[in-house]
C-alpha positions as CSV (number, residue, x, y, z in Angstrom):
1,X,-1.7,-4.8,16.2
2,X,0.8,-5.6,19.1
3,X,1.7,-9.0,19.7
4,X,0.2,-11.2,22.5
5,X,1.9,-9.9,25.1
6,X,1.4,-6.7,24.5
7,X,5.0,-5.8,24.5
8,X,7.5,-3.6,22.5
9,X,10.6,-6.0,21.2
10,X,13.8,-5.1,19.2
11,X,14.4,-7.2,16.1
12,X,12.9,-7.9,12.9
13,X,9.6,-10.0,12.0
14,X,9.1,-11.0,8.2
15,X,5.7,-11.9,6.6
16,X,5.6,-13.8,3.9
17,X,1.9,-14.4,2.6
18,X,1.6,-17.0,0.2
19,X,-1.8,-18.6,-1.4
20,X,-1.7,-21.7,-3.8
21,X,2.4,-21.0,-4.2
22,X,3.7,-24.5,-4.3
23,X,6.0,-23.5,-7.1
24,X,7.9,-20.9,-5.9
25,X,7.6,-21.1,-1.7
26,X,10.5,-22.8,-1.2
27,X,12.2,-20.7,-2.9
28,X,11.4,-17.7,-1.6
29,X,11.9,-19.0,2.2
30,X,15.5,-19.6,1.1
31,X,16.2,-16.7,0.1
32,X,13.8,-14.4,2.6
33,X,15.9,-16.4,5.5
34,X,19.2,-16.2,3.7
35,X,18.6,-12.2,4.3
36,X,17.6,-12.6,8.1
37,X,20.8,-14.8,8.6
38,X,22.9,-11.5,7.5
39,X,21.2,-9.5,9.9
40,X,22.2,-9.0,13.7
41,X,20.0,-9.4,16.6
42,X,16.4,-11.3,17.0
43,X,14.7,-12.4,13.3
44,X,11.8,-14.5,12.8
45,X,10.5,-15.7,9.6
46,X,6.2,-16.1,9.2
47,X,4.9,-17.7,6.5
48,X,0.8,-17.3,6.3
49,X,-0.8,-19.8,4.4
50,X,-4.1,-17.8,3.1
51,X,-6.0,-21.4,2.4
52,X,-4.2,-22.7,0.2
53,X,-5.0,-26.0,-1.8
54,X,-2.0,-26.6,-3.8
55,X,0.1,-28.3,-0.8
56,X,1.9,-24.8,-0.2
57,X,1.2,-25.1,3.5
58,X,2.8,-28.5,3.8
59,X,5.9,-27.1,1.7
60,X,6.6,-24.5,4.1
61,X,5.9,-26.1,7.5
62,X,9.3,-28.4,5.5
63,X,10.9,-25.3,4.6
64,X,10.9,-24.0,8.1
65,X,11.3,-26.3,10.1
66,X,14.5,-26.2,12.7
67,X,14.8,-22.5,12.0
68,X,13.4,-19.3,13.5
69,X,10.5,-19.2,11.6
70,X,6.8,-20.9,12.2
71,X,3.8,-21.2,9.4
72,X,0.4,-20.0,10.0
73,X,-2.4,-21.5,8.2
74,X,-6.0,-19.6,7.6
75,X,-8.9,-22.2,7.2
76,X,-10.1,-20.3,3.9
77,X,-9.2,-17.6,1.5
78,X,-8.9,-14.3,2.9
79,X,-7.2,-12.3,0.9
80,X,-3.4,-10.7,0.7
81,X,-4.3,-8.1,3.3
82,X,-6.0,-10.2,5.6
83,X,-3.0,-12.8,5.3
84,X,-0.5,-9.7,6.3
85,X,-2.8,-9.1,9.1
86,X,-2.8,-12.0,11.0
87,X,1.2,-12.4,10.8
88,X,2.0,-9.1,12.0
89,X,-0.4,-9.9,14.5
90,X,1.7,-12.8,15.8
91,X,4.9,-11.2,14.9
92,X,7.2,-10.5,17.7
93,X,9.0,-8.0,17.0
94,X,8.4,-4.4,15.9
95,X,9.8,-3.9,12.9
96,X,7.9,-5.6,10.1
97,X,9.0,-6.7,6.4
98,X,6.5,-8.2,4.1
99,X,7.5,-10.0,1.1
100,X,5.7,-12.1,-1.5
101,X,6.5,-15.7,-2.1
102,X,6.4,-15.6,-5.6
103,X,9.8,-15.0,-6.1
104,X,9.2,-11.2,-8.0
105,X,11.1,-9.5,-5.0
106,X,14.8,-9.6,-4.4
107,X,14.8,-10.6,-0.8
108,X,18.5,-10.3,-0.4
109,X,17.9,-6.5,-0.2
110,X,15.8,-6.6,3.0
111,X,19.2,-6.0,5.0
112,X,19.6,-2.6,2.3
113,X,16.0,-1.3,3.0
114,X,16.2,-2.4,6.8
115,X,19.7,-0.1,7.3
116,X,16.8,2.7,6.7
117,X,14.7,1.6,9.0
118,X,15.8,3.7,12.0
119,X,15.5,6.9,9.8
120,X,12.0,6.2,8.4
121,X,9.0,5.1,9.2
122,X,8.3,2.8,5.8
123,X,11.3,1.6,3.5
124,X,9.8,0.8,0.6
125,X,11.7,-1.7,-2.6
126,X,11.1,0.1,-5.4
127,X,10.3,-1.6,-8.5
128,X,12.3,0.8,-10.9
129,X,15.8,-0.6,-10.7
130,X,17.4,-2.4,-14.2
131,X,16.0,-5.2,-14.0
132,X,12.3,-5.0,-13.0
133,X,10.1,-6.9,-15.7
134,X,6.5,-5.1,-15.0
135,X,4.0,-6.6,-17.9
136,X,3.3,-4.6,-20.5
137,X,-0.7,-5.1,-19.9
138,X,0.3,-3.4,-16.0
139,X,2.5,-0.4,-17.0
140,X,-0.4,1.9,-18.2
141,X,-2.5,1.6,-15.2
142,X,0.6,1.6,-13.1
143,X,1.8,5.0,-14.5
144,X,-2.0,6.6,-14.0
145,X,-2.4,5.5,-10.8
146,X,1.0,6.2,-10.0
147,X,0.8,9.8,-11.2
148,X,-2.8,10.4,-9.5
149,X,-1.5,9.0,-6.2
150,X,1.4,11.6,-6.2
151,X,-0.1,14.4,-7.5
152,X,-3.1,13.8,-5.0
153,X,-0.4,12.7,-2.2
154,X,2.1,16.4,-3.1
155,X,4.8,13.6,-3.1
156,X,6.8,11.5,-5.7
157,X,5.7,8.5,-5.1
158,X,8.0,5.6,-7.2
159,X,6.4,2.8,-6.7
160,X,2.1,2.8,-5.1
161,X,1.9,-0.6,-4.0
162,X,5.1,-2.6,-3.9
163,X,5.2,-5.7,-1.4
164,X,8.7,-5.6,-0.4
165,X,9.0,-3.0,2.2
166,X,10.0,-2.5,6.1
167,X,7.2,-0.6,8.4
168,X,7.4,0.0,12.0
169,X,4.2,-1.5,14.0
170,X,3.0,1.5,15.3
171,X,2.8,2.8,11.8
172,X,0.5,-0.6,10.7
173,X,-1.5,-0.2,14.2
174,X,-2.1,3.7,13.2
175,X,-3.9,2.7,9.9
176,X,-5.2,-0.8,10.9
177,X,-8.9,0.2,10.8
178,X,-8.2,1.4,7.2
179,X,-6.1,-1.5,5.7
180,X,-8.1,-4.0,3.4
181,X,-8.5,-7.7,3.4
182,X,-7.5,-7.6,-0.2
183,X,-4.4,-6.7,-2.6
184,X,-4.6,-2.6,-1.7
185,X,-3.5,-3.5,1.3
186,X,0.0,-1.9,0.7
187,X,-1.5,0.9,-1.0
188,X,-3.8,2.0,1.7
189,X,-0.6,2.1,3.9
190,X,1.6,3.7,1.7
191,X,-1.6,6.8,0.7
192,X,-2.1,6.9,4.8
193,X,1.3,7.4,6.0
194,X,2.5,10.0,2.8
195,X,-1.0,12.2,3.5
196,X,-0.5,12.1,7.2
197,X,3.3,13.1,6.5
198,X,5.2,10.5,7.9
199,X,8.9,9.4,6.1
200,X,8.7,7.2,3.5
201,X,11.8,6.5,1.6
202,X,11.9,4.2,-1.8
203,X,15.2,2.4,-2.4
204,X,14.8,1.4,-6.0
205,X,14.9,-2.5,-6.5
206,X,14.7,-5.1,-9.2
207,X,11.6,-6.9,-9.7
208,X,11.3,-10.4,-11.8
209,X,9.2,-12.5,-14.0
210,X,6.5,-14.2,-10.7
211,X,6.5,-18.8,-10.9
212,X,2.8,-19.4,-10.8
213,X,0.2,-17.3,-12.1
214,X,-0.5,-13.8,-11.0
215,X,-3.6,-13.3,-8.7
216,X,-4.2,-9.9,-10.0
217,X,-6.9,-9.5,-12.6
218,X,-7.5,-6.2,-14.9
219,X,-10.7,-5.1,-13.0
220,X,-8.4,-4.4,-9.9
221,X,-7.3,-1.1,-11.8
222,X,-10.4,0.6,-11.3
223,X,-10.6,-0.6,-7.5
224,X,-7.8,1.2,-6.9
225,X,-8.5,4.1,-8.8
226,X,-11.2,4.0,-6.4
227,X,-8.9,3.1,-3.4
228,X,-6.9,6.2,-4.3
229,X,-9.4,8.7,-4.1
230,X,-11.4,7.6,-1.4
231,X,-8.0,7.0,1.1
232,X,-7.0,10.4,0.1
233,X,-10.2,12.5,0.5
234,X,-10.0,10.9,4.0
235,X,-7.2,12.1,4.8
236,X,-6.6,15.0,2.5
237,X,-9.9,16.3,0.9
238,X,-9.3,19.6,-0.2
239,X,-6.8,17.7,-2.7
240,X,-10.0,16.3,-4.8
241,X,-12.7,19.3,-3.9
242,X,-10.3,21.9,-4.8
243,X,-9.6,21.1,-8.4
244,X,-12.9,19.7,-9.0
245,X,-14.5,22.9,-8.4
246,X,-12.2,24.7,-10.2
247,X,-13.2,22.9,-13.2
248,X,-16.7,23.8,-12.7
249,X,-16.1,27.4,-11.7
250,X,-13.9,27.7,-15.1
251,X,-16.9,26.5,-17.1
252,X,-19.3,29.0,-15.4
253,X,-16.3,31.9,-16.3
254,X,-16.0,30.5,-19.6
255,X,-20.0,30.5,-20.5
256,X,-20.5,33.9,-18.6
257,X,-17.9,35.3,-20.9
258,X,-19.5,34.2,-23.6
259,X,-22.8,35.2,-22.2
260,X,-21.7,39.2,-21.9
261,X,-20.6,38.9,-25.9
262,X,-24.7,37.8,-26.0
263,X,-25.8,40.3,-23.5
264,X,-27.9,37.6,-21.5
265,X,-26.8,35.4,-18.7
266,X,-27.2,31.8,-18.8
267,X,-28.5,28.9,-16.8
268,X,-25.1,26.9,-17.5
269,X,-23.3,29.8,-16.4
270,X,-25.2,29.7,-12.8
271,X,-25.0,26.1,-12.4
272,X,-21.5,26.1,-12.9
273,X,-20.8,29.1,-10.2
274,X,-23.4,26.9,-8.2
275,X,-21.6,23.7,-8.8
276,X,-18.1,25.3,-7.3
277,X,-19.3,26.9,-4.7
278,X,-21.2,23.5,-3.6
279,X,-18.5,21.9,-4.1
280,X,-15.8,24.0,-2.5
281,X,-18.3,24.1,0.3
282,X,-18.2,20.0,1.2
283,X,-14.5,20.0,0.7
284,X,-13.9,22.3,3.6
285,X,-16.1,20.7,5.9
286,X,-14.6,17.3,4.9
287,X,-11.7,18.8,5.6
288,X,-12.7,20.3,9.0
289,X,-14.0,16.5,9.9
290,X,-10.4,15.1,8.7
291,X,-8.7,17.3,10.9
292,X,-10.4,17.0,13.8
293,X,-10.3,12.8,13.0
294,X,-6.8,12.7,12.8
295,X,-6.7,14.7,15.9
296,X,-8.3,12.3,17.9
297,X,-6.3,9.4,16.2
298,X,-2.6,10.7,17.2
């Protein structure tokens, strides 16, 4: 995902995507270009309009104009991966920052998380500072998802799909096949680069009440259940096959145990030997296809 010339530059791109944020855009360009201005060196500011109808592409072009920045604007609706993907596609520089323009994300600690950035390859805002208003209806399937991710993952991981975070471009060009049009967008990247063990560090951040009305819908929790366990068995199989089997195998143990007490052997016993070794089977040559896919990807 290199820009049109093809070249590498120094200096920072930021992506906002916005879609039907009339209320809030302004807002967050003034304060997303208030953080560039503390910065030194080469910062651009791009706004992607994902087809909107609320006027929000009209606000920004306003917003931005006279400064370093420049909107884009898709025709339709893409979705909040797709919007991400065509800005870092006509960002200039190399190291990337995404924020939303809803005004949830305290932009004024892009210059924190970028003083990382030459340590890490992905900054990520944590949303667990003293401040950060997460809705009640959010925090269960946050906390599951977030403890499957990390258990799944073998890393902590604070925060599975925050949108205020600094990646370098070789990192998004990496995963590109594998990012989604859609909100897992920054989940995909942050599953891809933990299970292929680049450095991720979370900076923990505050995280307030969103102007407009969320785009997320409850039905997104099982996608990314989903999400979760098919980005990792990609990359990491043996972390799904393993256990699974091992619940089947304890099952067989636990009914031929109880079999011997009988003096017979069961079918359920059999089928749950059967069932693990099956099982245990496919995840190693998943995981023999993983490695030599990554391989090949480096």
């Amino acid at each position: 995902m290199r820009n049109d010339t093809g070249s590498e530059a120094p200096g920072v791109s930021l992506v906002m995507p916005a879609y039907n944020e009339a209320g809030g855009i302004e807002h967050g360009i003034e304060t997303a270009q208030a953080a560039l201005d503390c910065l030194e060196g080469d910062t651009e500011l791009i706004v992607v309009d994902d087809g909107s109808t609320d006027g929000t592409s009209e606000l920004a072009e306003r917003c931005v104009s006279g400064k370093s920045g420049r909107v884009i604007t898709l025709p339709e609706n893409r979705g909040y991966g797709a919007a991400l993907k065509a800005g870092i596609a006509q960002a200039r520089y190399d190291t990337i920052v995404i924020t939303d323009a809803d005004g949830t994300y305290p932009n004024d600690q892009i210059p924190k998380l970028l003083s990382y950035a030459d340590r890490y390859d992905m900054v990520v805002g944590a949303r667990i500072g003293p401040n950060a208003v997460i809705p009640m209806v959010r925090r269960p399937p946050k906390k599951v998802l977030g403890w499957l991710a990390s258990y799944l993952t073998g890393r902590h991981i604070p925060d599975l799909n925050s949108g205020l975070r600094v990646m370098d471009r070789k990192l998004i060009e990496r995963f590109e096949h594998l990012l989604p049009p859609g909100f897992s967008f920054t989940t995909t990247i942050t599953l891809a680069a933990l299970c292929t063990h680049h450095l991720v560090y979370y900076h923990p951040i505050d995280y307030y009440a969103r102007v407009g009305e969320s785009k997320m819908r409850p039905v997104q929790a099982f996608e990314f259940l989903l999400l979760v366990l098919r980005t990792v068995v990609y990359f990491n199989p043996l972390r799904v096959f393993l256990p699974l089997g091992a619940v089947f195998f304890l099952v067989g143990s636990l009914k031929f145990i109880y079999d011997i007490t009988k003096g017979n052997f069961s079918e359920t016993a059999l089928l749950g030997f059967l069932g693990a070794a099956l099982i245990w089977g496919v995840g190693l040559l998943a995981d023999q296809i993983a490695r030599v896919g990554l391989g090949r990807g480096r």
